[in-house]
PyMOL commands that place a pseudoatom at each C-alpha (Angstrom):
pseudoatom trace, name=CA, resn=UNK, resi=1, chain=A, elem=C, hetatm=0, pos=[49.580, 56.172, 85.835]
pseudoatom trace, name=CA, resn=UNK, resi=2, chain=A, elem=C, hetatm=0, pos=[48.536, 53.674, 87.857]
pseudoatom trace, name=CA, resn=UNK, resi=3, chain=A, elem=C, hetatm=0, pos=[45.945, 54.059, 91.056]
pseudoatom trace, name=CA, resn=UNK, resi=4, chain=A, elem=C, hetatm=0, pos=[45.498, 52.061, 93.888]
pseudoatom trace, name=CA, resn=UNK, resi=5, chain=A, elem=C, hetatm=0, pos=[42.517, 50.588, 94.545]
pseudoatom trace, name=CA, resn=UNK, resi=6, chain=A, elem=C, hetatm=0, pos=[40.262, 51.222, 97.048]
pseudoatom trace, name=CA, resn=UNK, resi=7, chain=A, elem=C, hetatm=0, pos=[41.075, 49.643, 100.823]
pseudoatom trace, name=CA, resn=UNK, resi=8, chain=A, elem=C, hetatm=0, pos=[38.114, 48.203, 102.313]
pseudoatom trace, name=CA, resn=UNK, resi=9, chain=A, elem=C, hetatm=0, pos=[37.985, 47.293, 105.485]
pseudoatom trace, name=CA, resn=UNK, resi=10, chain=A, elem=C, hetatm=0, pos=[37.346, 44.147, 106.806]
pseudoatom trace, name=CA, resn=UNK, resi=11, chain=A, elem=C, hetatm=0, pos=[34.154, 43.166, 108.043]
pseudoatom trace, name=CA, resn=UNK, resi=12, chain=A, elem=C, hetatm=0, pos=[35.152, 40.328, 110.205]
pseudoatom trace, name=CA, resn=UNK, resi=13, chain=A, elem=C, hetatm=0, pos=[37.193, 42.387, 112.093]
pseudoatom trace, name=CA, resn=UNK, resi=14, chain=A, elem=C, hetatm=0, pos=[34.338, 45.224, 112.943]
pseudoatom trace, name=CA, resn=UNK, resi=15, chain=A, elem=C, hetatm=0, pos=[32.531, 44.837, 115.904]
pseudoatom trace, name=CA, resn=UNK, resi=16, chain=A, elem=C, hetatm=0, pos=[30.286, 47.682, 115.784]
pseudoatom trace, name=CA, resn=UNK, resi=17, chain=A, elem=C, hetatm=0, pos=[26.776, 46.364, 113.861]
pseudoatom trace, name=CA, resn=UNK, resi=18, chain=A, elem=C, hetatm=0, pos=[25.748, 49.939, 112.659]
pseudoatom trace, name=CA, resn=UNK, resi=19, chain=A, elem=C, hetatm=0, pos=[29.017, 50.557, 111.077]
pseudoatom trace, name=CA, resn=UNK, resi=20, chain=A, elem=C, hetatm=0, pos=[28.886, 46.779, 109.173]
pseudoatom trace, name=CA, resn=UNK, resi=21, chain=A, elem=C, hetatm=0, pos=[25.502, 47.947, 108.114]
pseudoatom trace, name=CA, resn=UNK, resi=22, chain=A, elem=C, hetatm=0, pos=[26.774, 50.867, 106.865]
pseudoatom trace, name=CA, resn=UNK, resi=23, chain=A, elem=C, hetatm=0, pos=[29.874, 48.896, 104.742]
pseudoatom trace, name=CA, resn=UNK, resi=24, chain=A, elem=C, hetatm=0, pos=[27.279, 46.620, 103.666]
pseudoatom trace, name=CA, resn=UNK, resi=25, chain=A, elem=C, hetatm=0, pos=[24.957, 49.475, 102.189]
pseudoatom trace, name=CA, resn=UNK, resi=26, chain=A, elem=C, hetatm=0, pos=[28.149, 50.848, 100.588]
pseudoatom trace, name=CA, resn=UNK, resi=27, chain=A, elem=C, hetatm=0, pos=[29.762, 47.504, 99.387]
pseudoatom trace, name=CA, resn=UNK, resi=28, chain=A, elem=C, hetatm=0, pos=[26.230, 46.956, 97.782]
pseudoatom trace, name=CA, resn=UNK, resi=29, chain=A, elem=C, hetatm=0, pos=[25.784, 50.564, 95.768]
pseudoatom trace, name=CA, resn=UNK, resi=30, chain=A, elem=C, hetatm=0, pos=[29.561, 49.828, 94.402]
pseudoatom trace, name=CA, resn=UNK, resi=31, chain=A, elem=C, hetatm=0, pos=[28.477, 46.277, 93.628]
pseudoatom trace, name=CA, resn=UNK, resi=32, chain=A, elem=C, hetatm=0, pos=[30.891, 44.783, 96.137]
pseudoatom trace, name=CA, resn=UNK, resi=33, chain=A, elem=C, hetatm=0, pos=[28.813, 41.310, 96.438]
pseudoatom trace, name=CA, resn=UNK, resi=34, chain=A, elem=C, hetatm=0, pos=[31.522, 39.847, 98.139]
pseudoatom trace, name=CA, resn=UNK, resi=35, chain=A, elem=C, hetatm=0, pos=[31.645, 42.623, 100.858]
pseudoatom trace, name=CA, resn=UNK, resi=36, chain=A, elem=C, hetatm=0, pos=[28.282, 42.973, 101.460]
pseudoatom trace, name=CA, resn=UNK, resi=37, chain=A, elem=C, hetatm=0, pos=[28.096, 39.164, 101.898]
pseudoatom trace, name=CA, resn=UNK, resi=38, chain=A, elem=C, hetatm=0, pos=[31.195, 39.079, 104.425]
pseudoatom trace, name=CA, resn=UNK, resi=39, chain=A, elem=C, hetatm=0, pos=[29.548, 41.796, 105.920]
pseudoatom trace, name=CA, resn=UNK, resi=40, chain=A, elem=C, hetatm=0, pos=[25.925, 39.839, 106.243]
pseudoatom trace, name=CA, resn=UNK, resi=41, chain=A, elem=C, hetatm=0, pos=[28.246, 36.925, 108.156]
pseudoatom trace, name=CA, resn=UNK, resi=42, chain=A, elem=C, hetatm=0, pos=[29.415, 39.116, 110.555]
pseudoatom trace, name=CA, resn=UNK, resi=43, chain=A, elem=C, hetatm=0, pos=[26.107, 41.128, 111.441]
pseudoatom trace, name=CA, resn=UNK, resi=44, chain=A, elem=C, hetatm=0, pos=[24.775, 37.140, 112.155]
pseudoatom trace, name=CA, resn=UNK, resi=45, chain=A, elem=C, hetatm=0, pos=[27.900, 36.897, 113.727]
pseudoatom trace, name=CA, resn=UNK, resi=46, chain=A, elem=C, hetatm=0, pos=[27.630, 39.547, 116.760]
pseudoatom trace, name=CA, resn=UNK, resi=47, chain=A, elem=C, hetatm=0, pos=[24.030, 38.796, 117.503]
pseudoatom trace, name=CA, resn=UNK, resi=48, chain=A, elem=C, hetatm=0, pos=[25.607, 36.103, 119.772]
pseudoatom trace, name=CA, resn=UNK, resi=49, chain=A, elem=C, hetatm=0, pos=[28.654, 37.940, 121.057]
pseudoatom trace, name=CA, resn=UNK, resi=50, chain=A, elem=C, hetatm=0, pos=[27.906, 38.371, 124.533]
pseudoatom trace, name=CA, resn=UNK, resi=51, chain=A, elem=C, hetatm=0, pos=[26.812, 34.986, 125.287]
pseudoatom trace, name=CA, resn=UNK, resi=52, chain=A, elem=C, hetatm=0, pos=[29.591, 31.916, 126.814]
pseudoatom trace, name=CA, resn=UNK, resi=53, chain=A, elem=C, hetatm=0, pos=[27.529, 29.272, 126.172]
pseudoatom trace, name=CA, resn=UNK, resi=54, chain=A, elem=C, hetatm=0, pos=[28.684, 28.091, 122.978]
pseudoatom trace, name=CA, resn=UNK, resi=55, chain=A, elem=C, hetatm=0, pos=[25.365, 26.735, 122.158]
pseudoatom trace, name=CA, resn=UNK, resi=56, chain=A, elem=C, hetatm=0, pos=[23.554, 29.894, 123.483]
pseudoatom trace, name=CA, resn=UNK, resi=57, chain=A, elem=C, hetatm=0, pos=[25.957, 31.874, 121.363]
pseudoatom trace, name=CA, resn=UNK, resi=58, chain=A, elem=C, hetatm=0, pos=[25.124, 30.206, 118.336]
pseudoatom trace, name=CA, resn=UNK, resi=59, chain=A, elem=C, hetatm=0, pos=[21.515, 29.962, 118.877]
pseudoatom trace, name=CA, resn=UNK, resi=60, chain=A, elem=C, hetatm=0, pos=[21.602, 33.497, 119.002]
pseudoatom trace, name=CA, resn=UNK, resi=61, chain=A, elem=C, hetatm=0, pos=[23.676, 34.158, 116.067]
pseudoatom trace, name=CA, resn=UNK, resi=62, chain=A, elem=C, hetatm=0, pos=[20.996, 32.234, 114.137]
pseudoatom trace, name=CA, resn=UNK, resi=63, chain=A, elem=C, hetatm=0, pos=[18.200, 34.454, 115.358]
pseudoatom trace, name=CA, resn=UNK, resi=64, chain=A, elem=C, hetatm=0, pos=[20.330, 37.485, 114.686]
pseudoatom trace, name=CA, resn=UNK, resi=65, chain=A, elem=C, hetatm=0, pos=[20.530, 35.870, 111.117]
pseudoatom trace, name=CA, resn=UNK, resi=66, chain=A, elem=C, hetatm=0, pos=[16.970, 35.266, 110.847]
pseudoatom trace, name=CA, resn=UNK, resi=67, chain=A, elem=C, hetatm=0, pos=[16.229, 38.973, 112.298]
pseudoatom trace, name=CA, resn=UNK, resi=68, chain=A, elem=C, hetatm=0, pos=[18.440, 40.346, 109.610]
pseudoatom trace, name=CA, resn=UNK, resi=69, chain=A, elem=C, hetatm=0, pos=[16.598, 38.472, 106.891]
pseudoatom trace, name=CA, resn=UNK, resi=70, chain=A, elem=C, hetatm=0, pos=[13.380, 40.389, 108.355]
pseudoatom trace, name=CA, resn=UNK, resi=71, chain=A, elem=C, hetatm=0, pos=[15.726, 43.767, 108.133]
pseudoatom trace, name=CA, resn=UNK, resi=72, chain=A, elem=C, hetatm=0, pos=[16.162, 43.150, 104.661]
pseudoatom trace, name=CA, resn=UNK, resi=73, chain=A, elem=C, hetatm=0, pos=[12.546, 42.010, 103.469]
pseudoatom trace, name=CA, resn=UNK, resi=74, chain=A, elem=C, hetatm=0, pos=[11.077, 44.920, 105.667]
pseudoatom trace, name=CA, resn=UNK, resi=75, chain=A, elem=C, hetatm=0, pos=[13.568, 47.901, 105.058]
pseudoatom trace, name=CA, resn=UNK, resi=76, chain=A, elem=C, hetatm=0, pos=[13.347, 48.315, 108.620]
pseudoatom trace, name=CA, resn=UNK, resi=77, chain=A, elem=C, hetatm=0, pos=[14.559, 46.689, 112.166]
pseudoatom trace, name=CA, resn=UNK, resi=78, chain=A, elem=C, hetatm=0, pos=[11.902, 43.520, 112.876]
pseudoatom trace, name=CA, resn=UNK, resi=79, chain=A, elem=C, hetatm=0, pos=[12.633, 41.865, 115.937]
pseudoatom trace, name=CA, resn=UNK, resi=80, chain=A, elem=C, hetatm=0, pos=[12.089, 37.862, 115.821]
pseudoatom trace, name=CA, resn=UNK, resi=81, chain=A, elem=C, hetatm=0, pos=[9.377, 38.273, 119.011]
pseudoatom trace, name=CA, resn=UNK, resi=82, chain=A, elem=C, hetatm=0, pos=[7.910, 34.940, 119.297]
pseudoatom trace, name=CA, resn=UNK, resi=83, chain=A, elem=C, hetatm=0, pos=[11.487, 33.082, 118.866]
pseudoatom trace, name=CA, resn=UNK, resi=84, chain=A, elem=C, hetatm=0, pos=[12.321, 35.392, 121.129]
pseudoatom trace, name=CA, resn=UNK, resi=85, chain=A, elem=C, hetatm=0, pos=[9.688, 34.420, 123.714]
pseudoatom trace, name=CA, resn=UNK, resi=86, chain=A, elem=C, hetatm=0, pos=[9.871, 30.899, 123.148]
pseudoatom trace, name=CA, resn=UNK, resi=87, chain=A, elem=C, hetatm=0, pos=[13.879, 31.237, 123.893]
pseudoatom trace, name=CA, resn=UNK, resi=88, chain=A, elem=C, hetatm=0, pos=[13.315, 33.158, 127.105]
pseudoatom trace, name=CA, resn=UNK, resi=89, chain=A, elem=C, hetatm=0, pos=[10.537, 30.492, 128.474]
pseudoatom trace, name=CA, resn=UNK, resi=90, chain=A, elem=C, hetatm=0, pos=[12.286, 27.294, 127.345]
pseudoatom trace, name=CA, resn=UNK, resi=91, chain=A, elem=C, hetatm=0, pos=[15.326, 27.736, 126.707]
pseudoatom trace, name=CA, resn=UNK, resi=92, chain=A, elem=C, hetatm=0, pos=[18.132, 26.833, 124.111]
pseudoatom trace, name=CA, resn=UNK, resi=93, chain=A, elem=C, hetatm=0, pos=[18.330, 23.333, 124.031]
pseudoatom trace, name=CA, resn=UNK, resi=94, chain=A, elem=C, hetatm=0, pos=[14.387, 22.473, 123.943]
pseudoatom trace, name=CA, resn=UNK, resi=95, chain=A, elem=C, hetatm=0, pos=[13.689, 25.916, 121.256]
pseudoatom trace, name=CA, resn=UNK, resi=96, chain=A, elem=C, hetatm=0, pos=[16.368, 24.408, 119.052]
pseudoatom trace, name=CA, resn=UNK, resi=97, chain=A, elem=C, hetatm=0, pos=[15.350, 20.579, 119.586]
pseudoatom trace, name=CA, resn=UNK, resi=98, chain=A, elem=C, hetatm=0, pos=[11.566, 21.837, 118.720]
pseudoatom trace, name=CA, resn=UNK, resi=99, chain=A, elem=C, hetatm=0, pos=[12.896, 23.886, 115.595]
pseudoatom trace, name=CA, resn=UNK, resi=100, chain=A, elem=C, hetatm=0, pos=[14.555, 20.712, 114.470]
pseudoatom trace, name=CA, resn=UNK, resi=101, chain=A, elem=C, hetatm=0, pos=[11.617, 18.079, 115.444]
pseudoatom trace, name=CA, resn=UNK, resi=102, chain=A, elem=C, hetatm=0, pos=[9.444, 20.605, 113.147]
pseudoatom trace, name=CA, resn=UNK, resi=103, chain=A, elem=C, hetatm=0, pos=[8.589, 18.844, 110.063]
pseudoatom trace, name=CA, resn=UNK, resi=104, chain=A, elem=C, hetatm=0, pos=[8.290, 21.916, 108.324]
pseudoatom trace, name=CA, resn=UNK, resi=105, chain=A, elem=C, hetatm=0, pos=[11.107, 24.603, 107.821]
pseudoatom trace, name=CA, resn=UNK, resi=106, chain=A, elem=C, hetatm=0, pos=[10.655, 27.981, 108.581]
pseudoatom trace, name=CA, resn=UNK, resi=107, chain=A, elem=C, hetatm=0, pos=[10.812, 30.754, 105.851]
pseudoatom trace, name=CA, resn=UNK, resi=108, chain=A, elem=C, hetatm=0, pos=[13.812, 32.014, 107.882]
pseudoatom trace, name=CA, resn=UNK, resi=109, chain=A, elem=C, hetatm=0, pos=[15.298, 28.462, 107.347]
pseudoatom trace, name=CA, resn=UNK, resi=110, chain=A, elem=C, hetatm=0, pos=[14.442, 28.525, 103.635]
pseudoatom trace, name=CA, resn=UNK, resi=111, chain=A, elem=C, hetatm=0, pos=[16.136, 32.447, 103.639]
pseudoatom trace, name=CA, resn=UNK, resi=112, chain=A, elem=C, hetatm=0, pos=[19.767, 31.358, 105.330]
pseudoatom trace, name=CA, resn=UNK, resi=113, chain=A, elem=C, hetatm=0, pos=[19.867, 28.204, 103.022]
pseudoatom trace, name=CA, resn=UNK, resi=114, chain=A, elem=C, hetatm=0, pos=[19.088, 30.233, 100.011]
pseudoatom trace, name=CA, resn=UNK, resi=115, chain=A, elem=C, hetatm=0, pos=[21.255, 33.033, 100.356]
pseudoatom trace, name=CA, resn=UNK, resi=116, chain=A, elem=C, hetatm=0, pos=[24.131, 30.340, 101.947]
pseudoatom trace, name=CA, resn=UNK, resi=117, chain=A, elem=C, hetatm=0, pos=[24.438, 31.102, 105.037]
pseudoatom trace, name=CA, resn=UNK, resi=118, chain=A, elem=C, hetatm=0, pos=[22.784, 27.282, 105.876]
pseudoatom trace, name=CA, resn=UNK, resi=119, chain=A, elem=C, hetatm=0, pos=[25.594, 27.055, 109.073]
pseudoatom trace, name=CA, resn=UNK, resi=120, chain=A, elem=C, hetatm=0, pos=[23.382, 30.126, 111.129]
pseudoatom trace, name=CA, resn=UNK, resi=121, chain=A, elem=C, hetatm=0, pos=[20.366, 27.841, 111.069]
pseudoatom trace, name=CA, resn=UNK, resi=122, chain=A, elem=C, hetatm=0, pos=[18.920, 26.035, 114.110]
pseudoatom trace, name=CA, resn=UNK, resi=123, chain=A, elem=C, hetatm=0, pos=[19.315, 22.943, 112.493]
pseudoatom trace, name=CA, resn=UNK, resi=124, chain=A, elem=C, hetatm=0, pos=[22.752, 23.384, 111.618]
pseudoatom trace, name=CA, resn=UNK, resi=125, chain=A, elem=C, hetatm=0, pos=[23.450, 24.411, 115.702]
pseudoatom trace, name=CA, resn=UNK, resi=126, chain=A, elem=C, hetatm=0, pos=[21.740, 21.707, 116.701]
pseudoatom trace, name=CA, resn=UNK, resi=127, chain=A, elem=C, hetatm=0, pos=[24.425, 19.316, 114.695]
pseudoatom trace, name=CA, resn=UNK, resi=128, chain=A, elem=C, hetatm=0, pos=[27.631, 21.117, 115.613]
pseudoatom trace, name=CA, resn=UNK, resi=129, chain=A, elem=C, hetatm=0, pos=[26.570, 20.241, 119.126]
pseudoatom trace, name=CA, resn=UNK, resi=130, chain=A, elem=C, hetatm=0, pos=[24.859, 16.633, 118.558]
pseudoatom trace, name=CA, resn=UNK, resi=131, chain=A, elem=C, hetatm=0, pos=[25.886, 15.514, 121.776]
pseudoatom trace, name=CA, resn=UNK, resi=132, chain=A, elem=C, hetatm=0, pos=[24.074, 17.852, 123.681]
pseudoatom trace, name=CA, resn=UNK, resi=133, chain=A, elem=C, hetatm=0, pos=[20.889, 17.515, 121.809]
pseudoatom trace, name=CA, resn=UNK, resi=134, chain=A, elem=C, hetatm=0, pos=[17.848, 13.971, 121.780]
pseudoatom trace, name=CA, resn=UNK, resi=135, chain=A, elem=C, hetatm=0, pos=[19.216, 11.694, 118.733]
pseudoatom trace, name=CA, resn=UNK, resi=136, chain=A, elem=C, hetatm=0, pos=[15.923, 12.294, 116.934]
pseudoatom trace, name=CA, resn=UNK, resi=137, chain=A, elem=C, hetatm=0, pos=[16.148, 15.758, 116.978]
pseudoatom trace, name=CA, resn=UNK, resi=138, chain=A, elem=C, hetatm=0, pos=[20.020, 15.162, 115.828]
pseudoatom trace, name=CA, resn=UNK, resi=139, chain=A, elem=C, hetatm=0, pos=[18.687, 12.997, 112.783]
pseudoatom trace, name=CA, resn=UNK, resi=140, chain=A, elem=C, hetatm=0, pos=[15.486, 15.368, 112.087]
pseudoatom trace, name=CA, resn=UNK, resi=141, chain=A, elem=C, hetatm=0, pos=[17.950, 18.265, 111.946]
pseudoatom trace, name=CA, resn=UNK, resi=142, chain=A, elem=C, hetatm=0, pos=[20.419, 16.215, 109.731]
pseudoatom trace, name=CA, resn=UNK, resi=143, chain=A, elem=C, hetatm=0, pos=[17.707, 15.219, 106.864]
pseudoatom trace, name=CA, resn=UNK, resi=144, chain=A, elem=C, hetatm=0, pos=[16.144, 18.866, 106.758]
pseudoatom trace, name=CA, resn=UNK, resi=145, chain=A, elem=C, hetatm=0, pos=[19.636, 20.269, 105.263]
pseudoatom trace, name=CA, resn=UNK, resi=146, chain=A, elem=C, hetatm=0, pos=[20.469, 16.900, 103.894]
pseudoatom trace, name=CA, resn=UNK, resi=147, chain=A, elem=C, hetatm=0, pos=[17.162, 17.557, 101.938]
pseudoatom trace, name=CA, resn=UNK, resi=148, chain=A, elem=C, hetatm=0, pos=[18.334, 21.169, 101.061]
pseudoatom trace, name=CA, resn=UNK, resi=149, chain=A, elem=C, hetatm=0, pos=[21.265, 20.198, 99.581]
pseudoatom trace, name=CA, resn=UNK, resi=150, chain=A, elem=C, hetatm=0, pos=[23.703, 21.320, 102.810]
pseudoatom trace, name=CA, resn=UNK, resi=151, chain=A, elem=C, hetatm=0, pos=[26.370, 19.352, 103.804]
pseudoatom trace, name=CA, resn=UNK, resi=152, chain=A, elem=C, hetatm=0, pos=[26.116, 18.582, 107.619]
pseudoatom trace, name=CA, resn=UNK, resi=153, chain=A, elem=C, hetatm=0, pos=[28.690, 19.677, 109.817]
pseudoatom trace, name=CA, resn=UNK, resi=154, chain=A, elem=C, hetatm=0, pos=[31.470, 18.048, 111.539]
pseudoatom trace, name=CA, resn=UNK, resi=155, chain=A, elem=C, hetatm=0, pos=[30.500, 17.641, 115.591]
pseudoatom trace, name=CA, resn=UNK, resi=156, chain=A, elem=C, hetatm=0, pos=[32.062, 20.536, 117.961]
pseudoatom trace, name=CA, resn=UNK, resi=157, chain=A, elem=C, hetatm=0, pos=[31.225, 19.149, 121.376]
for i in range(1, 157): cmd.bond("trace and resi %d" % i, "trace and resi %d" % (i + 1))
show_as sticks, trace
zoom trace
């Protein structure tokens, strides 16, 4: 006799963070990879949720991505404060153009390309909306993943 396997539910279609964490912690223990990574894509994916700006929305999904990368190292919550600040006193546009005029990359950068979630990084943001952003901040973000191996991404707006 036969028996069914388990139903998961789907991450993309949770919208509470606390119970994603908790599918992740269980996908993880059961060795679900592939559930615990759907369910890392959708934390990043609420941290922008309540913003319209589609820019804004996406900025914040990439510091929700880079806050959960802290969760992870840290075992606890840790709370991205000087992106944070830097958001609140300048704003999306310049905080992203700055992250991608940066030279270096950022160890939360290095963290979202590594574990291939490349598309929640500033630089990434910063391309999907070229238009809106300086050309040599479009060009600096483009060789950083260009450099990392991450294929740039087709122009929203």
């Amino acid at each position: 006799m036969a028996t069914d396997p388990i139903k998961v539910p789907d991450p993309s279609k949770m919208d509470d963070p606390e119970a994603v964490r908790r599918l992740m912690a269980n996908a993880l223990r059961l060795g679900r990879d592939d559930v615990a990574q759907a369910c890392s894509r959708r934390l990043y994916e609420l941290a922008g949720i309540d913003q319209v700006n589609p820019i804004e929305k996406r900025l914040w999904q990439a510091v929700g991505a880079y806050e959960e990368t802290l969760r992870k190292k840290h075992g606890r919550q840790q709370k991205a404060s000087y992106t944070r600040r830097k958001i609140a006193a300048k704003g999306a546009i310049q905080t992203l153009t700055d992250w991608a005029l940066d030279p270096a990359v950022t160890p939360g950068f290095e963290a979202l390309v590594n574990s291939g979630a490349a598309e929640f990084t500033g630089e990434y943001v910063v391309l999907e909306f070229a238009n809106s952003f300086p050309e040599e901040a479009v060009e600096a973000a483009r060789r950083k993943l260009v450099a990392y191996g991450v294929k740039p991404p087709s122009q929203k707006f």
